[in-house]
C-alpha positions as CSV (number, residue, x, y, z in Angstrom):
1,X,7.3,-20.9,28.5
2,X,8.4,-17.4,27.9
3,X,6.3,-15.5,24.9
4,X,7.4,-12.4,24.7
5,X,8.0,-10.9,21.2
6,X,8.7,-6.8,22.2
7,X,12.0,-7.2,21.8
8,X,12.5,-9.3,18.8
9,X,10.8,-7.8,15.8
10,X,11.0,-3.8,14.5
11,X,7.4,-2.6,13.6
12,X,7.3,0.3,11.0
13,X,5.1,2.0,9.1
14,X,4.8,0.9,5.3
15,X,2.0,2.9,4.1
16,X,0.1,5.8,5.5
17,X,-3.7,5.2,6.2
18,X,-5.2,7.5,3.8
19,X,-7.9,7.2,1.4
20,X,-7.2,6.4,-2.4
21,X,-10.2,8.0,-4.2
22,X,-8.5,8.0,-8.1
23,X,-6.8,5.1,-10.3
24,X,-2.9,5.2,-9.6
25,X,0.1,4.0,-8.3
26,X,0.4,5.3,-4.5
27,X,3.7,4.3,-3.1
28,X,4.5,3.4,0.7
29,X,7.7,4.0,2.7
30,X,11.0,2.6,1.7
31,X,11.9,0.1,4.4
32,X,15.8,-0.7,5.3
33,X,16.2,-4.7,5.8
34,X,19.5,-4.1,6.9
35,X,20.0,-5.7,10.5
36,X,16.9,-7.9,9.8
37,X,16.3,-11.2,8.4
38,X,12.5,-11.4,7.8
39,X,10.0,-8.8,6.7
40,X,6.3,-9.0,6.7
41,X,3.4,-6.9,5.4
42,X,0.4,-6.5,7.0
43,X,-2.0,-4.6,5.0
44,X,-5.3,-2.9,6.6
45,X,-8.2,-2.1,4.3
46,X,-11.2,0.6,6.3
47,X,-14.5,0.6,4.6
48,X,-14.0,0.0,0.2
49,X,-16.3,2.1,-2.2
50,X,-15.6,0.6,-5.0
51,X,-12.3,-0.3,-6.9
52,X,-9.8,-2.8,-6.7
53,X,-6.4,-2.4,-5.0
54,X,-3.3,-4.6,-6.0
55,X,-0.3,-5.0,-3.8
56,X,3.0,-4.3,-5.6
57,X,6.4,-5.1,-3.8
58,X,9.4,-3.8,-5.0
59,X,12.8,-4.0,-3.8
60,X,16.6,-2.5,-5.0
61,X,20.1,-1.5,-3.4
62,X,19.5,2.3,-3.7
63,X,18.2,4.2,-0.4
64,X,16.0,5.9,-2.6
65,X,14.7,3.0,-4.6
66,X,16.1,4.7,-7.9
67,X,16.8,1.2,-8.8
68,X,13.5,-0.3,-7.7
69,X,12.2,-3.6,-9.9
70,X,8.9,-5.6,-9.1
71,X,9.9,-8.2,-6.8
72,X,9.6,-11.8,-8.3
73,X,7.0,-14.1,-6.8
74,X,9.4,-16.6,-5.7
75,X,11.1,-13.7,-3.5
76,X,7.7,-13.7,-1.6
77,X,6.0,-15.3,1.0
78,X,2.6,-15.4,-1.4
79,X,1.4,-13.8,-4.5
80,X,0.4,-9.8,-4.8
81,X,-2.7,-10.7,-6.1
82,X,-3.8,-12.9,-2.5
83,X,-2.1,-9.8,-0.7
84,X,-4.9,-7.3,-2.8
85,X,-7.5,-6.1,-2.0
86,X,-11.7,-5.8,-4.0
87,X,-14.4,-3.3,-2.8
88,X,-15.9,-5.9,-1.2
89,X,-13.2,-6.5,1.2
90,X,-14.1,-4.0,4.0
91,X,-12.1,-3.9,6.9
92,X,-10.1,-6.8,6.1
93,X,-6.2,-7.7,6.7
94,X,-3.8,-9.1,4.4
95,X,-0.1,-10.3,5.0
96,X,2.4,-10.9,2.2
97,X,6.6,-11.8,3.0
98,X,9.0,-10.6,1.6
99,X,12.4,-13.3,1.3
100,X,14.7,-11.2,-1.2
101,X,18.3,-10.4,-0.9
102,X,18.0,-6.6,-1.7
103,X,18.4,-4.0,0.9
104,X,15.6,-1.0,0.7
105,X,12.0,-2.8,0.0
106,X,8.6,-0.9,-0.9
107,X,4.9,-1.8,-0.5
108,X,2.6,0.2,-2.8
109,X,-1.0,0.2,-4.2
110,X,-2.1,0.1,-7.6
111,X,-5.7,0.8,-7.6
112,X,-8.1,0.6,-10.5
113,X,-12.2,1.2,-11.0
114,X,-11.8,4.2,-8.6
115,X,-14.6,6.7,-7.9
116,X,-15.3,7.3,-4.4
117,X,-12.5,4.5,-3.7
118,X,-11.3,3.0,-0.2
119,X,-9.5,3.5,2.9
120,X,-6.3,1.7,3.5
121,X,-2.6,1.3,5.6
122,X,0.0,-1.0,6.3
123,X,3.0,-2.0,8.5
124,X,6.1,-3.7,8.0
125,X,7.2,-6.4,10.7
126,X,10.3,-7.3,10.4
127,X,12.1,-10.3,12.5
128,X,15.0,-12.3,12.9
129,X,17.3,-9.2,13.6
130,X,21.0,-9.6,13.7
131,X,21.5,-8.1,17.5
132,X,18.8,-8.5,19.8
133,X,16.8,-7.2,22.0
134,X,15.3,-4.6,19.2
135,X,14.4,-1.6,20.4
C-alpha cells in the first residue's frame, strides 16, 4: 500500500511561534483556501506561565480579511474553546478544521490572565487540493 502524503497536502505557517506575555488579540497569517478543499490547524503551545489562550477562527472573501467575521461552529471541525489552550497545558497540541465556503481564513489568539504568559505557534494543513501532486 502506498502512504505517501508529500505531495498531497500544502503546509503553511498560521501563526508565528512567539511568546504572548499581555492580554490581547494576536492575529496569525491569512491563509488562501483557494485550490484546496480541507484546512486544518494544528496549534503548538511551549512552556505556559499563566493565562488562558482561546482560538478564534475567522474567515471572509477579502485578501486582507477587511471583511473578516468569527467563523460559526458548524463551519468547524470542533469548538474554539477544545482548540484553546490553559497555563497548564505545557507543550501540548491542538487541531481544529475549518469546513467554510469563504476564501482567505485566519487563526488568532485571544489571551487573558497574562503576566509572564506562554509560548505558542501553529500551521495550517491544508488537503484535498484541486490539481495534484502539491508542491
Amino acid at each position: 500500500m502506498y502512504k505517501e502524503l508529500y505531495s498531497s497536502y500544502k503546509v503553511s505557517n498560521a501563526f508565528d511561534t512567539q511568546a504572548i506575555t499581555s492580554d490581547t488579540t494576536t492575529a496569525g497569517d491569512i491563509i488562501d483556501t483557494a485550490e484546496y478543499g480541507s484546512i486544518l490547524f494544528v496549534i503548538q503551545s511551549g512552556t505556559l506561565t499563566d493565562g488562558t489562550y482561546t482560538v478564534l477562527i475567522e474567515d471572509g472573501d477579502e485578501s486582507n480579511l477587511s471583511d473578516a467575521t468569527a467563523v460559526a461552529d458548524a463551519d468547524l471541525t470542533n469548538t474554539e474553546a477544545s482548540a484553546s489552550f490553559a497555563a497548564t497545558d505545557d507543550n501540548t497540541v491542538n487541531k481544529i478544521g475549518y469546513v467554510g465556503s469563504k476564501r482567505y481564513v485566519r487563526l488568532s489568539l485571544v489571551s487573558a490572565s497574562t503576566s509572564s504568559g506562554g509560548t505558542l505557534g501553529a500551521i495550517a494543513i491544508q488537503g484535498s487540493p484541486i490539481t495534484a501532486p502539491v508542491q
